[in-house]
C-alpha positions as CSV (number, residue, x, y, z in Angstrom):
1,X,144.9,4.2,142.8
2,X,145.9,1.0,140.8
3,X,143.9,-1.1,140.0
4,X,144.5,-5.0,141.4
5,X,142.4,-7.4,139.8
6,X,141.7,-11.2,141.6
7,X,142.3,-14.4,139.8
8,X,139.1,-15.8,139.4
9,X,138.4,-12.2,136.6
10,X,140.9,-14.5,134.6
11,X,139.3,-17.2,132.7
12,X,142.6,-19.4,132.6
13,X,142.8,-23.2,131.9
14,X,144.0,-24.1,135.2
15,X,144.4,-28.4,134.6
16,X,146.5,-27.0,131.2
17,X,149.1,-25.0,133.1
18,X,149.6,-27.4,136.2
19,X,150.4,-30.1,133.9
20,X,153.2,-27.8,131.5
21,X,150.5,-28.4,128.6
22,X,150.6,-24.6,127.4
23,X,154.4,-24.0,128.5
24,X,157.8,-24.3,125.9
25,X,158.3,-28.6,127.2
26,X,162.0,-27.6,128.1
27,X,160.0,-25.7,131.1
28,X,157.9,-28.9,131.7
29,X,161.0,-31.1,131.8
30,X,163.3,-28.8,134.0
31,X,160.4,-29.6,136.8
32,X,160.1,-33.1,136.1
33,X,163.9,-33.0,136.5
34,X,164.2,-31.6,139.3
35,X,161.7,-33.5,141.2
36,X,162.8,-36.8,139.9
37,X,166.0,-36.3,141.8
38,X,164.6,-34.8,144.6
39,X,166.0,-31.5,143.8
40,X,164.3,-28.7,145.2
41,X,166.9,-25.0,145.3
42,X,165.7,-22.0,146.5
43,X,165.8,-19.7,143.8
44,X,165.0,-16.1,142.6
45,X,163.2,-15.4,139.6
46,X,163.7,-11.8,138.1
47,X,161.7,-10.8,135.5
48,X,162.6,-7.7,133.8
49,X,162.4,-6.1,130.0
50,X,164.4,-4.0,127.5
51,X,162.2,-0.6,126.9
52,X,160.7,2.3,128.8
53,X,157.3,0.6,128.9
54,X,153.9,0.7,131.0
55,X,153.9,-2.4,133.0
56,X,150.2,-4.5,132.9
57,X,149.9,-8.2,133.2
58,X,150.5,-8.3,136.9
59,X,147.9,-9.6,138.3
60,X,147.6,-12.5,135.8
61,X,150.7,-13.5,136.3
62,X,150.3,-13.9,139.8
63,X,146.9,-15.2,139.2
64,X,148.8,-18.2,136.7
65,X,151.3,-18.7,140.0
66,X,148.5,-19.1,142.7
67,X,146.5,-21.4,140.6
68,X,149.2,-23.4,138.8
69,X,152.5,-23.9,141.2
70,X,152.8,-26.4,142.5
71,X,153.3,-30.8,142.1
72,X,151.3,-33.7,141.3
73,X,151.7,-36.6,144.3
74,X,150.9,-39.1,141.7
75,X,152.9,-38.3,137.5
76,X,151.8,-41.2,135.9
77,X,148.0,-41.3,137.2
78,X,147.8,-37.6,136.6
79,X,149.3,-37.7,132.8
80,X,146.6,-40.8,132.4
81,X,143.9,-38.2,133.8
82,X,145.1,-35.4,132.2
83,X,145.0,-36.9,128.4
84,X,141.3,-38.0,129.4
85,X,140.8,-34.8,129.9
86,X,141.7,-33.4,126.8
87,X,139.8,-36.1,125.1
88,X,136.6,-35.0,126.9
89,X,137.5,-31.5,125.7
90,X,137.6,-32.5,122.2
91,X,134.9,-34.9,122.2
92,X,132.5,-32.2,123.8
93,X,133.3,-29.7,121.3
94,X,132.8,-32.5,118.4
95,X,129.2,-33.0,120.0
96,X,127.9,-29.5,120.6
97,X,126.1,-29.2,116.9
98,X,123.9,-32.0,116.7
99,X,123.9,-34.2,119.9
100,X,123.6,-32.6,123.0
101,X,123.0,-35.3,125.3
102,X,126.6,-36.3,124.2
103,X,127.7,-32.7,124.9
104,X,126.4,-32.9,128.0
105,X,128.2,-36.3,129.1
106,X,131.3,-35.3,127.8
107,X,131.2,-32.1,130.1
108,X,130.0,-34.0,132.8
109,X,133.0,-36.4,132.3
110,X,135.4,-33.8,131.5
111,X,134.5,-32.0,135.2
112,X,134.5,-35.5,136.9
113,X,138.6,-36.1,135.7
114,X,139.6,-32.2,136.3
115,X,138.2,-32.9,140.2
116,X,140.0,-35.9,140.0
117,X,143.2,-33.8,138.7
118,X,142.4,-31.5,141.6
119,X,142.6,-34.3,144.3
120,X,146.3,-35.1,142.9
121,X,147.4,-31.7,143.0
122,X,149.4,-30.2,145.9
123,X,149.9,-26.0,145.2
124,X,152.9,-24.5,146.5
125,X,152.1,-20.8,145.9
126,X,151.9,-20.6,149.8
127,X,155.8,-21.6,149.4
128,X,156.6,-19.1,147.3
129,X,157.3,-15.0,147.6
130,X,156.3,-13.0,144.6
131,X,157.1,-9.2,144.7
132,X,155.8,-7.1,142.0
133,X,155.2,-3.5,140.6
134,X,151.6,-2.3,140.0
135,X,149.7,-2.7,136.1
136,X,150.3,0.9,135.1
137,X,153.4,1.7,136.4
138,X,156.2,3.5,134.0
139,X,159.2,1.4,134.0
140,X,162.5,1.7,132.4
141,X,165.0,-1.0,130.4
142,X,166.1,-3.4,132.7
143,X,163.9,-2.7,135.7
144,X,163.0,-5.4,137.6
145,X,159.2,-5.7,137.8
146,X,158.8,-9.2,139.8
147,X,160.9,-11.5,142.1
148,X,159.5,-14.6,142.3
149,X,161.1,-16.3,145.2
150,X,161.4,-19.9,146.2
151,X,161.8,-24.1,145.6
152,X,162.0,-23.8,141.6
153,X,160.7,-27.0,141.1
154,X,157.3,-25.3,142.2
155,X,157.4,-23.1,139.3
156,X,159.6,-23.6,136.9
157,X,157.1,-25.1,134.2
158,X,155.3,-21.7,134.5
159,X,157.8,-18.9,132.8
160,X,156.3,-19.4,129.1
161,X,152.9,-18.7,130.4
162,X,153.6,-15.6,132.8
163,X,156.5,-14.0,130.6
164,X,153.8,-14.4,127.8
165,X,151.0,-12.6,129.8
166,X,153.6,-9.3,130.6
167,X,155.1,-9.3,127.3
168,X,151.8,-9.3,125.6
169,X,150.2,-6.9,128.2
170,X,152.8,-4.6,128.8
171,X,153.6,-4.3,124.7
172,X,149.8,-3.0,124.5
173,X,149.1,-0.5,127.2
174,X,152.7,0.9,126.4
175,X,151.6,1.2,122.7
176,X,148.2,2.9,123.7
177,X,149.3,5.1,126.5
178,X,151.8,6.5,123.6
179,X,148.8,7.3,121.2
180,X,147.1,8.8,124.6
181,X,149.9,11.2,125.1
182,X,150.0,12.2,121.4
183,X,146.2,13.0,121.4
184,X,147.0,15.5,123.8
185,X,143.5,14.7,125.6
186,X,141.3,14.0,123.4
187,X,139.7,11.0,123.7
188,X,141.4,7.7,122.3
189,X,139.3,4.5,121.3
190,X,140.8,0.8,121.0
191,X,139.0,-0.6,118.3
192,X,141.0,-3.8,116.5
193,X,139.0,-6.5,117.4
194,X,138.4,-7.7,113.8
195,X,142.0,-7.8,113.3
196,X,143.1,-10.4,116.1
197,X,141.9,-13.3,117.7
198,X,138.7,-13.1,119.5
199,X,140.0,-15.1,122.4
200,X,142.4,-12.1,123.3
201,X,139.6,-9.6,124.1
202,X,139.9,-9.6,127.6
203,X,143.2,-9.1,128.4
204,X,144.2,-7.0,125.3
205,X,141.0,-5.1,126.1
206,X,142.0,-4.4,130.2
207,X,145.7,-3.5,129.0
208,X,144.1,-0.8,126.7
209,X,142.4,0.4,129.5
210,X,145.6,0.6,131.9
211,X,147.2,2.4,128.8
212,X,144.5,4.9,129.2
213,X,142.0,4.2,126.5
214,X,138.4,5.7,127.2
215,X,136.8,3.1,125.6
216,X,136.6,-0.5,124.0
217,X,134.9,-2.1,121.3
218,X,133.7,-5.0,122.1
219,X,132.1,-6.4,126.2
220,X,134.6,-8.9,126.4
221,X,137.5,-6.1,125.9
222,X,135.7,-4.8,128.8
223,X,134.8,-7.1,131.3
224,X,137.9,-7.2,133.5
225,X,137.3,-4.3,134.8
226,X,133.3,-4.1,134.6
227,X,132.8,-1.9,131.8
228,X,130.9,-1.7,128.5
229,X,131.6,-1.2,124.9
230,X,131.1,1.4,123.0
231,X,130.9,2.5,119.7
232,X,129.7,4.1,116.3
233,X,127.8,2.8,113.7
234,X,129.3,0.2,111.1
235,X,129.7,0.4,107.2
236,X,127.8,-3.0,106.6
237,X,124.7,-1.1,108.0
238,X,124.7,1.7,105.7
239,X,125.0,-0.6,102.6
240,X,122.3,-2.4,103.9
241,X,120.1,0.5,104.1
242,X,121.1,1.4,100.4
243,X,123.9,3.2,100.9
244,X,122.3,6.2,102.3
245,X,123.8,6.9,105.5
246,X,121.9,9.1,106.8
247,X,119.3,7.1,106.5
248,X,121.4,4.5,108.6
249,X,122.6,6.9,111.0
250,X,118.7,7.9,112.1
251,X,117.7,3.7,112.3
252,X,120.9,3.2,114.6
253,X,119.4,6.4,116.8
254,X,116.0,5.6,117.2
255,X,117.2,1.7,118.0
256,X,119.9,2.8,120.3
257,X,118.4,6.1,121.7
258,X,120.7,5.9,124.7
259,X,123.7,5.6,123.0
260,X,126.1,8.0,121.8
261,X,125.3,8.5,118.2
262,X,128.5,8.6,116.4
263,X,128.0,9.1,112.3
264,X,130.6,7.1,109.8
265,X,131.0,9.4,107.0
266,X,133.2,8.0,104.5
267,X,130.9,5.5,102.2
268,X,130.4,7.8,99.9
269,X,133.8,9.0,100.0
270,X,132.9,12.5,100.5
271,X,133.6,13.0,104.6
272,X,132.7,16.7,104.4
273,X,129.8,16.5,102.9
274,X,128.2,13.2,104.1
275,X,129.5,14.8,107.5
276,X,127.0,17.9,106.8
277,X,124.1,16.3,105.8
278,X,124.2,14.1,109.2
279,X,124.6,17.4,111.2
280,X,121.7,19.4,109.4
281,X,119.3,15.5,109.9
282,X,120.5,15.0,113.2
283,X,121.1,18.1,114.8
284,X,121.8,17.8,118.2
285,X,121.0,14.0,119.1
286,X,124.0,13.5,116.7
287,X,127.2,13.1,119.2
288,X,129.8,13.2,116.5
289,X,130.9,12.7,113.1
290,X,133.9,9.8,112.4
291,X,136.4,9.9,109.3
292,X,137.6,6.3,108.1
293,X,138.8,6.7,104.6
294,X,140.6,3.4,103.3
295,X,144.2,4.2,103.0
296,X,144.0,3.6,99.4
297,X,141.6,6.5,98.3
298,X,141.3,9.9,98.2
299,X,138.5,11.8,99.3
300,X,137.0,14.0,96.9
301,X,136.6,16.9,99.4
302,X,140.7,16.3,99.0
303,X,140.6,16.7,95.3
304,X,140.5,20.7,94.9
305,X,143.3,21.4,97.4
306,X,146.1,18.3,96.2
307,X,149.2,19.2,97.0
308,X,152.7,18.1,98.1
309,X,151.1,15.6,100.7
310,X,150.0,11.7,100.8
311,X,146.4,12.5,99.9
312,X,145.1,9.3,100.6
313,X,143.0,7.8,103.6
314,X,142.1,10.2,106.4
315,X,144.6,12.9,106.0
316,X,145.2,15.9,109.0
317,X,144.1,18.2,106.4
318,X,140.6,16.2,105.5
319,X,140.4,16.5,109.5
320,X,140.9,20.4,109.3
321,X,138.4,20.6,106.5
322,X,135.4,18.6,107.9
323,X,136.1,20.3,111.3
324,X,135.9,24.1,109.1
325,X,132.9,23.3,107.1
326,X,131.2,22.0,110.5
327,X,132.0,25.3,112.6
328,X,131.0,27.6,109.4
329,X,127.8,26.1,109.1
330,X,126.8,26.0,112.9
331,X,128.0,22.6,113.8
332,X,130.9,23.6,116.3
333,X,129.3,21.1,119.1
C-alpha cells in the first residue's frame, strides 16, 4: 500500500516559495511576465527523468503546488511585505542568544507580515490538475511521473523547487533500494547524517525509507512517517570511557536497557577479538557486533592471512572471520 503523506508533514517555507524567493529568478520572471500582460495559456507540465529509478518526492511536490500556486492581487505591496519579512527572520535569529524579549517581537512581527502576505495571496491549486505516480514506484528513462495541468502563470515560478524535491528524493531511495537488493535481506541501515546537512534529515530520511531501509539514524530522518531512530553505540563513548569498550558497551546497556545493544568493535583495531570479548561480557543482552574499520587501516585479525586483496577497512574476508570465530566459540545468535 503506498504510502501518501499530507502537506502540513512538510515543514516548507510557504511566504518563500509564493514569492519565487527559493526558485532559479528566470522562473520568478516567466510569471511576472506572464501576468503583466495578462497572459494566462493552459499548459501541460511533464516531468520525467533519464534512469530506471524508484520514484519518492511526490507528495512534496504536490504539497509545494497546493501551498504555493498561485498570485499576489497586490506585487508591489507584497514585495514591500515580503522583504519585512525576511528582515524579521534575520533580526529574530540575531536576537535569540542574549535578548529574548527582542526574539520574541521579532517573531511576533515576522507572523503579523506573513498573515498580512496571506491576505494578498490568491492560490490557484484548485485551478490546476496534477496527475502523478506513487513514492515507491519503479520507473524507467523517460517515464512520465507527473502532469501538471493548467494556466502556467499559476505555477511557473515553482519548477526549481518541485524538480529539486524528486531529483533529490528519487536519487536517494533509488540509491538505497539498490544496496537493499544487494543485501539480499539482510537488514540495511541509513546512517550519513554527519556527512550532510542537518536540515535534510527529513526528507533524505523518508526517501531511505521508501527505498526500503529498516532503519534511520537520527528522529528527524524519521519523523515523516512516525518512526524512531535507531542505533549502536558511538566511538567518542568508548574513548571517553578509556578506551575500553567493553566497558562502554555495558554503560550504553544498563542506560538504554530497552534498546538494541549493538557493540562497535573496531577501536582497538582488532574486530575479532574486541568482537569476542563483548560476546563472552554481554552474552545474550548483546544484540550484535558492528565492524567499522577506517578505510585506511588494516586490522590486525587481517594481518596473518594478507593476500592478493585490498586489506584495508572492513574487508568481506574480516566479515567471514569475526562471523567464524563467533560461531566457533558459541556466539552464532
Amino acid at each position: 500500500m503506498p504510502i501518501h503523506l499530507d502537506a502540513h508533514v512538510f515543514d516548507l517555507p510557504v511566504q518563500e516559495l509564493r514569492r519565487g524567493y527559493r526558485s532559479d529568478v528566470y522562473f520568478w520572471r516567466e510569471k511576472v511576465t506572464l501576468e503583466h500582460h495578462d497572459l494566462h495559456p493552459d499548459v501541460t507540465m511533464q516531468v520525467f527523468q533519464k534512469k530506471d529509478a524508484v520514484l519518492c518526492g511526490i507528495d512534496e511536490a504536490v504539497a509545494v503546488l497546493k501551498l504555493a500556486a498561485g498570485r499576489y492581487t497586490d506585487y508591489p505591496k507584497a514585495y514591500k511585505l515580503f522583504d519585512k519579512l525576511i528582515d524579521f527572520k534575520s533580526k529574530a535569529r540575531q536576537q535569540f542568544i542574549g535578548n529574548h524579549k527582542a526574539y520574541v517581537e521579532a517573531i511576533e512581527r515576522k507572523m503579523e507580515v506573513s498573515s498580512q502576505l496571506d491576505e494578498l495571496w490568491v492560490s490557484g491549486f484548485e485551478d490546476l490538475k496534477v496527475e502523478a505516480l506513487c513514492d515507491g514506484t519503479r520507473i524507467a528513462p523517460w517515464e512520465t511521473v507527473m502532469h501538471i495541468s493548467g494556466d502556467a502563470s499559476l505555477f511557473a515560478h515553482l519548477e526549481t523547487v518541485y524538480l529539486g524535491i524528486l531529483a533529490r528524493r528519487t536519487k536517494i531511495a533509488s540509491n538505497v533500494r539498490s544496496v537493499v537488493e544487494a543485501a539480499g535481506g539482510k537488514i540495511v541501515l541509513y546512517f550519513p547524517a554527519r556527512f550532510d546537512h542537518w536540515a535534510v534529515q527529513g526528507g533524505d530520511g523518508y526517501a531511505a525509507h521508501i527505498g526500503g531501509a529498516a532503519g534511520v539514524s537520527t528522529d528527524a530522518q524519521a519523523q515523516w512517517w512516525g518512526a524512531k531512530a535507531s542505533g549502536t553505540v558511538p566511538h567518542a563513548l568508548i574513548a571517553a570511557v578509556g578506551g575500553d569498550t567493553v566497558r562502554a558497551i555495558t554503560l550504553f546497556g544498563d542506560t538504554y536497557p530497552d534498546v538494541d545493544l549493538v557493540a562497535l568493535v573496531d577501536f582497538d583495531n582488532d574486530s575479532v577479538g574486541t568482537s569476542l570479548k563483548c560476546c563472552e561480557a554481554l552474552g545474550d543482552r548483546l544484540w550484535g557486533v558492528r565492524l567499522d574499520t577506517s578505510n585506511t587501516l588494516v586490522d590486525q585479525s587481517i594481518l596473518p592471512v594478507m593476500q592478493n586483496f585490498k586489506p584495508t577497512g572492513v574487508t568481506p574476508k574480516l566479515v567471514e572471520m569475526t562471523r567464524r570465530e563467533l560461531d566457533k566459540n558459541g556466539f552464532k545468535n
